[in-house]
C-alpha positions in Angstrom: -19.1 16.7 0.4 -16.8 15.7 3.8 -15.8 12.1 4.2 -14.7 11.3 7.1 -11.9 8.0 6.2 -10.4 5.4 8.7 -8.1 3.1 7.7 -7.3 0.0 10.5 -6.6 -3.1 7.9 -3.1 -3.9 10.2 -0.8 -2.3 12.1 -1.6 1.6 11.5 -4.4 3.7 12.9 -5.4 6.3 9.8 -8.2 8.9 10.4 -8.2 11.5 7.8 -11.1 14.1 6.2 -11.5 15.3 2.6 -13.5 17.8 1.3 -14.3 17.5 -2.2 -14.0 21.1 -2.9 -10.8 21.9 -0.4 -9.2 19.2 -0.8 -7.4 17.1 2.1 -8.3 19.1 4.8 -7.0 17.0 8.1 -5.0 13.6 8.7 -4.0 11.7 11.5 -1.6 8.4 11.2 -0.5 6.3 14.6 2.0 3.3 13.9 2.3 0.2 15.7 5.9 -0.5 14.5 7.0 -0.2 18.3 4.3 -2.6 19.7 5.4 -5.9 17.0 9.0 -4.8 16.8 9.7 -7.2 19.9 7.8 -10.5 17.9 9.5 -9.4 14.8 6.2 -9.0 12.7 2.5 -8.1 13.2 0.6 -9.8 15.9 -3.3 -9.8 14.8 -4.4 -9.6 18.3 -2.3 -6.7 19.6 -3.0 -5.1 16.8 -6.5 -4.8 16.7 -6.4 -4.2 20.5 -4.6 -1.3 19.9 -6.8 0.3 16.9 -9.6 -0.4 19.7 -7.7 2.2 22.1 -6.6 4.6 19.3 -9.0 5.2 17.0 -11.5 7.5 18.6 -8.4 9.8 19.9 -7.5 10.0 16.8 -10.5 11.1 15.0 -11.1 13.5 18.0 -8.0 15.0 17.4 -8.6 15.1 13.3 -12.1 16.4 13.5 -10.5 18.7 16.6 -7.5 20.1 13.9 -9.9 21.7 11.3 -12.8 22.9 13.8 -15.0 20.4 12.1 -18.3 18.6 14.3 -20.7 15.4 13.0 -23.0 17.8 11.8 -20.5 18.8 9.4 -19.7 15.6 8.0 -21.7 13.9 5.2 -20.1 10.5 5.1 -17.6 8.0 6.8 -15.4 6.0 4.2 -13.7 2.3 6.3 -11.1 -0.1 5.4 -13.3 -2.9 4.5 -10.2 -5.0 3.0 -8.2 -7.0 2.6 -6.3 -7.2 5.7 -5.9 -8.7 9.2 -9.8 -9.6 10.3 -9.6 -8.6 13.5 -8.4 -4.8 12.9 -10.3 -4.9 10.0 -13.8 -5.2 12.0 -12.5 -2.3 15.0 -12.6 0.3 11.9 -16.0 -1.1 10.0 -17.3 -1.3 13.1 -16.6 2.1 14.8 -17.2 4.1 10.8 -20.1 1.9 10.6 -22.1 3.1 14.0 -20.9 6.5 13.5 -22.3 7.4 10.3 -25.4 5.8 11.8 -25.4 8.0 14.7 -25.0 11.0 13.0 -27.1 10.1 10.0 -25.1 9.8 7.1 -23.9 7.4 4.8 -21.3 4.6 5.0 -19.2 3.1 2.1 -17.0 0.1 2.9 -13.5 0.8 1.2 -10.9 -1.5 -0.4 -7.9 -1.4 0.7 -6.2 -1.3 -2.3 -8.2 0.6 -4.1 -7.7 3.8 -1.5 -3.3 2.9 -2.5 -4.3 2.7 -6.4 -6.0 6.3 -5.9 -3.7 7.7 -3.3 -1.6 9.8 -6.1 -5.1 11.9 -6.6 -4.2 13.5 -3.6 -1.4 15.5 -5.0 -1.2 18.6 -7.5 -0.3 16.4 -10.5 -1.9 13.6 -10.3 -2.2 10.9 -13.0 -5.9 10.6 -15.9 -7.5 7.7 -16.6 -6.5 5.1 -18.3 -3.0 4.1 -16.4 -1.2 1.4 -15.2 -0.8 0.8 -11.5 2.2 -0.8 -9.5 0.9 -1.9 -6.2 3.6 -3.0 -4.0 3.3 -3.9 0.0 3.5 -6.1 2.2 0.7 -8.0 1.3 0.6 -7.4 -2.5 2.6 -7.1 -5.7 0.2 -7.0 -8.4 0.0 -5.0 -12.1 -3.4 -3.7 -12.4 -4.3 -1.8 -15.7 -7.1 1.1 -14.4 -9.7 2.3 -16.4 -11.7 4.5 -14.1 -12.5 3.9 -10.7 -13.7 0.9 -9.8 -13.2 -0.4 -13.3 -9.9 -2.7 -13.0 -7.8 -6.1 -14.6 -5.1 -7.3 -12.5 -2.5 -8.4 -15.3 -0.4 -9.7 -12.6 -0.2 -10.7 -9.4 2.4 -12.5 -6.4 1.6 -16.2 -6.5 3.7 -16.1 -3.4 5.4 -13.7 -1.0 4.4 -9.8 -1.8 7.6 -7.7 -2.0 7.2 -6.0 1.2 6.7 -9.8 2.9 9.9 -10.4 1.2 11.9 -7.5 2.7 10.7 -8.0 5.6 12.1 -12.0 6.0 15.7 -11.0 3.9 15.8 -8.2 6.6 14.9 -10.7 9.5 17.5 -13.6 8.2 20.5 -11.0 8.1 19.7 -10.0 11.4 17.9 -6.4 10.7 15.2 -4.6 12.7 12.2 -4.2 12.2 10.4 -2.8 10.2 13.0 -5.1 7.7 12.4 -3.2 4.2 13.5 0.5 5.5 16.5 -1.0 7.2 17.6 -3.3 4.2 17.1 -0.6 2.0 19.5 1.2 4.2 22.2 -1.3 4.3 22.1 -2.0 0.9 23.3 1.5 -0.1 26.6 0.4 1.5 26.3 -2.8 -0.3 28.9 -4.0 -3.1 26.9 -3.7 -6.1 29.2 -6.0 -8.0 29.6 -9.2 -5.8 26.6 -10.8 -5.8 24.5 -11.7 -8.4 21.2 -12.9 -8.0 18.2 -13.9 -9.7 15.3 -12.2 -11.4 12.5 -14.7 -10.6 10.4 -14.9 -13.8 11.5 -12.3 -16.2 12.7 -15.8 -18.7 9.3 -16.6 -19.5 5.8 -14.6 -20.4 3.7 -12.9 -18.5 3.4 -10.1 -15.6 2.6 -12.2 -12.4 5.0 -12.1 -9.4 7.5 -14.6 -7.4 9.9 -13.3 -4.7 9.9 -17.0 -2.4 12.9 -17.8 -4.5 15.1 -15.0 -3.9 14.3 -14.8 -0.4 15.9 -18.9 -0.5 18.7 -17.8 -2.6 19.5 -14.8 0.0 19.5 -16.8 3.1 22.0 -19.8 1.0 24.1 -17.0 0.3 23.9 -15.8 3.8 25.0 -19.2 4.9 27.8 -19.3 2.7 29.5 -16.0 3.2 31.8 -15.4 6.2 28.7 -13.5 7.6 30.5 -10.2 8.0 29.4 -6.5 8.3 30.0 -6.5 4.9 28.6 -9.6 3.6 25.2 -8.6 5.2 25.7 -5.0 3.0 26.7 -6.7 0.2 23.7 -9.4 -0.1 21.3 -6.5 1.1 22.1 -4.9 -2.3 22.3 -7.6 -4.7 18.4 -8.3 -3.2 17.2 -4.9 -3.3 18.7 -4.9 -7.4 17.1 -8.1 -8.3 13.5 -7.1 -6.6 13.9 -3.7 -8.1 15.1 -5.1 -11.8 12.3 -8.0 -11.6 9.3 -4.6 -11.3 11.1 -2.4 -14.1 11.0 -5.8 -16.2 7.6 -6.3 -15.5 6.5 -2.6 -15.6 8.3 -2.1 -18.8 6.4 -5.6 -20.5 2.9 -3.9 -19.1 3.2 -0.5 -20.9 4.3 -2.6 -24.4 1.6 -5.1 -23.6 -1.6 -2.4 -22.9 0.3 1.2 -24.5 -0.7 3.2 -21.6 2.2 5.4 -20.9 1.2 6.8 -17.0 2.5 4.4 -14.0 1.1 5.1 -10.4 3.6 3.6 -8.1 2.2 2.7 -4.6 2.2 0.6 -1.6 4.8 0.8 1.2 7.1 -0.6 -1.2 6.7 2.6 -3.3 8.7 4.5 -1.0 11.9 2.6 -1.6 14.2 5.3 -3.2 16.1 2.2 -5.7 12.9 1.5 -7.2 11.4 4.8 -7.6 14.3 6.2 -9.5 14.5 3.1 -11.6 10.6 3.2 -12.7 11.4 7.2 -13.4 14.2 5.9 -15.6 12.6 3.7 -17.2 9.2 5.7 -18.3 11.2 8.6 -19.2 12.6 5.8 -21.6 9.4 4.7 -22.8 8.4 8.2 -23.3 5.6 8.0 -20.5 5.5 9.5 -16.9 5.4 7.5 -13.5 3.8 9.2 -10.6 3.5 8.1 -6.5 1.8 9.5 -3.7 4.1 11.3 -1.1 6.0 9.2 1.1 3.7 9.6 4.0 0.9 8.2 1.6 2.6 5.5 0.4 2.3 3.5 3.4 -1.3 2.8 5.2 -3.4 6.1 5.4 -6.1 7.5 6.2 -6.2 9.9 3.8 -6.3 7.0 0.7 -9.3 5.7 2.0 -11.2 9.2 3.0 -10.5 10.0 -1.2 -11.3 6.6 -2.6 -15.0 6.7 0.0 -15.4 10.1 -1.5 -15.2 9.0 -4.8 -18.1 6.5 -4.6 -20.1 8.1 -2.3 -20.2 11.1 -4.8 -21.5 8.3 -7.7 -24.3 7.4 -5.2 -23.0 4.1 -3.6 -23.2 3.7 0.5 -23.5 0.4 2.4 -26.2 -1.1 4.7 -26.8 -1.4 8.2 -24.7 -4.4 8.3 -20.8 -4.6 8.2 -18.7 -5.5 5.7 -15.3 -6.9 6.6 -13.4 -8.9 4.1 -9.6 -10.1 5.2 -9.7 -11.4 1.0 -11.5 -9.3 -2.0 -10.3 -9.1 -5.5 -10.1 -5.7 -6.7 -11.8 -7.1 -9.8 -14.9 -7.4 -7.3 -15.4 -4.0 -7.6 -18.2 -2.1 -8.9 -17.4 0.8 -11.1 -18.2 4.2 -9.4 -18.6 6.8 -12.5 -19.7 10.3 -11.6 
């Protein structure tokens, strides 16, 4: 079975194939970085304006790559959501009326399932059950996987996601953006002794997230330093340690609470190098294994949601006529897809 995958939930165009028997066979990946770096952030308009002039390019030029034509495609996964509405509905709609035209069936993806799954993609690739670290910029959650499509979110952000997070520490000290890649930069020429800041709610129970609070505590600090080169490095670094710390906690208080010793890292936020090498650490400590997608996969893809679409439309499941576009979905929503 081909599935053809597009992924437009915000600022990045993905259009990938997958062959269940070959593998990953083409992928395609446009980034809008360029277009919102003037407005600092993501501006739902421009951004679905722009998947409306990219996307068919790019799956020309996919579909182009591997000599592949319609008649050689058997479904069409899309990025049903979570994510910005507007782009959202360019993707549902254009998968949607193409596997109508060329007669074969849809399946409406979730966004963060097609990141939960992305590590499939590589040679060693994690067995069910494991625990899965989804960090972005729209998520931080713990979700404890069974299968696919069989999950329980043991935690979740009850406020700013980590990536959302970077992002406005980046924008307060003055960074570029993207902020996380260029914080995470400065902070390796950060002081990692001069600040200390907080881990937001590793002193009581539980596995949910809070990064609001040390977002306020790096602007104060900001504001209280002489606002040097080196004061910017410096508070860079305590932030990216007290994010990075808070997920270890949390990871480490998920494998004693559930005893599942795999830990898929993924997410944009699973490319920062501070908090992969700290999660390795740490489950080579517990005796368990982490594993992540390759960088490229980490952040929005279309080959996440071409794999995830394959998996359920291989157990059966497709989608209507109509068009499913969902800017908020639980992952607990989810029907299981067993094959």
């Amino acid at each position: 079975m081909r599935v053809l995958g597009i992924e437009t939930s915000c600022d990045e165009t993905g259009v990938a194939l997958y062959d269940g028997e070959s593998g990953l066979m083409a992928h395609a990946l446009y980034s809008q970085v360029q277009l919102h770096a003037r407005y600092g952030g993501v501006v739902p308009e421009l951004a679905s304006r722009d998947h409306v002039r990219k996307l068919l390019p790019l799956i020309d030029k996919v579909l182009d790559e591997v000599g592949v034509d319609n008649r050689r495609i058997d479904g069409v996964a899309y990025t049903a959501g979570p994510g910005l509405v507007g782009a959202l509905l360019v993707g549902a709609m254009t998968g949607r009326g193409l596997a109508w035209s060329w007669g074969v069936p849809a399946i409406a993806v979730h966004h963060m399932e097609g990141h939960l799954l992305a590590p499939m993609l590589e040679p060693e690739s994690p067995g069910f059950p494991f625990l899965a670290l989804l960090v972005s910029g729209g998520h931080s959650m713990l979700v404890e996987v069974e299968g696919v499509g069989r999950y329980q979110v043991l935690g979740d952000s009850i406020d700013d996601a980590v990536g959302e997070a970077f992002d406005k520490t980046a924008k307060l000290l003055g960074l570029s953006y993207p902020g996380g890649p260029a914080l995470a930069k400065l902070a390796l020429e950060g002081d990692p002794g001069r600040f200390s800041f907080p881990r937001p709610m590793t002193d009581r129970p539980g596995l949910d997230f809070s990064f609001s609070g040390l977002k306020t505590f790096a602007l104060n600090t900001w504001r209280a330093s002489a606002q040097t080169d080196q004061d910017r490095a410096d508070i860079a670094r305590a932030f990216e340690e007290a994010v990075v710390d808070t997920m270890a906690i949390k990871c480490r208080r998920a494998v004693a609470q559930t005893g599942i010793m795999s830990l898929v890292v993924a997410g944009g936020v699973g490319a920062n190098r501070a908090l992969r090498e700290r999660l390795a650490r740490l489950m080579e400590q517990e005796g368990g294994r982490v594993y992540y997608p390759r960088p490229e996969f980490c952040t929005d893809n279309g080959a996440m949601i071409a794999y995830a679409g394959y998996r359920r439309l291989q157990a059966g499941q497709s989608e209507p006529l109509s068009v499913k576009a969902m800017p908020r979905w639980s992952l607990e929503e989810l029907a299981p897809a067993d094959t």
